[in-house]
Each structure stands twice: as structure tokens, then as C-alpha cells.
N, C-alpha and C positions, 0 to 999 in steps of 0.2 A: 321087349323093352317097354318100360310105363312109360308115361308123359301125362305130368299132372299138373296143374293150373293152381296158382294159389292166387286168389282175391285178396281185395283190400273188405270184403263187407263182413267179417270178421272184425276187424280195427275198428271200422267207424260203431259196432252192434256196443262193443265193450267201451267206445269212450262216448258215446250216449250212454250207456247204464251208467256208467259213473260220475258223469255229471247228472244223470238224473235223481242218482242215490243223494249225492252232494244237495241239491240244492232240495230234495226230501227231505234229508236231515237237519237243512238250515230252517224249514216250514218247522218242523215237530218242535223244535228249540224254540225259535219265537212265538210259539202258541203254548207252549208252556211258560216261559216268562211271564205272557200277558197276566194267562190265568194265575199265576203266583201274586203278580201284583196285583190282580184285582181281588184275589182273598184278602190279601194284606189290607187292602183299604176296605173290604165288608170287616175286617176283624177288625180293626180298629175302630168304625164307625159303632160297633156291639159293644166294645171295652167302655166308647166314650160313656154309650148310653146306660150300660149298667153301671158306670161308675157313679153316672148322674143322678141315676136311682136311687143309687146305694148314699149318695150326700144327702138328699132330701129327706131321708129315712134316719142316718146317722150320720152325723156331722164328724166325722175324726180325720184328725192332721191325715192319717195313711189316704187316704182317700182323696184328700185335699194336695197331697204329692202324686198320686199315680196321674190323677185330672191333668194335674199341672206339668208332670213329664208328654203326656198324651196329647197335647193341645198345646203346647207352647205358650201357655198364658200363665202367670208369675204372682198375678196380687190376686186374694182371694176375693176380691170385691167383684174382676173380671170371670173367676169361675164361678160364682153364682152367677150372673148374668147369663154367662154362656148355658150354663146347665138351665136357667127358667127354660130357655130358649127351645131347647133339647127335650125336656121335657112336656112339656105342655100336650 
């Protein structure tokens, strides 16, 4: 005749791993986000500045609309301004 003993430390081994997989994967997601958003703001801080480039150089409407999509500013008297600024 067996006589065998089943533990609980089985139970507790796999619902620690899976809360520790859990909140693993909740660290990799929000460090990814970040890094996404912080390209997002280097790439638009590049677009500003070669756009501002690219006006001092050649003044054309296309330019004078991407500035003005990228910076929320409307009259071109404000993107100049802004772009002296940027550029100097």
C-alpha cells in the first residue's frame, strides 16, 4: 500500500510565477510606451528644426504648413518668430 502526501507548495510556486510573469509584463509595456513617447518628442523636436532650417533657406508655403501643423502656430509672423528662436 502507497501513502502519499500532496502539499500546497506546488500552488503557492505557480501563483507566484504568474503574478510575477503579470506584473513582468506590465514593467516591459510601460517601458516601452515611455521610450515610444520619448522618440516621438526627439522626432518632432528634428522635424521642428529642419523645417526651420529648411524656411530660412527657402521660404515656401509647404513649409510654412508643415511648421504650422507641427507647432500649432497659425500666422506666419508667429513662425518666424518661433523659428529665429530655433535657430540661432
Amino acid at each position: 500500500m502507497k501513502f502519499e502526501l500532496k502539499t500546497e507548495n506546488d500552488f503557492y510556486s505557480k501563483l507566484f510565477s504568474n503574478i510575477f510573469r503579470t506584473f513582468l509584463s506590465l514593467a516591459i509595456i510601460i517601458i516601452f510606451c515611455d521610450i515610444a513617447h520619448k522618440l516621438r518628442i526627439i522626432s518632432r523636436h528634428y522635424q521642428i528644426e529642419y523645417n526651420c532650417k529648411l524656411l530660412s533657406i527657402e521660404k515656401s508655403t509647404s513649409t510654412f504648413k508643415k511648421l504650422s501643423n507641427i507647432s500649432n502656430l497659425k500666422s506666419k509672423q508667429r513662425i518666424w518668430e518661433f523659428c529665429k528662436e530655433i535657430v540661432k
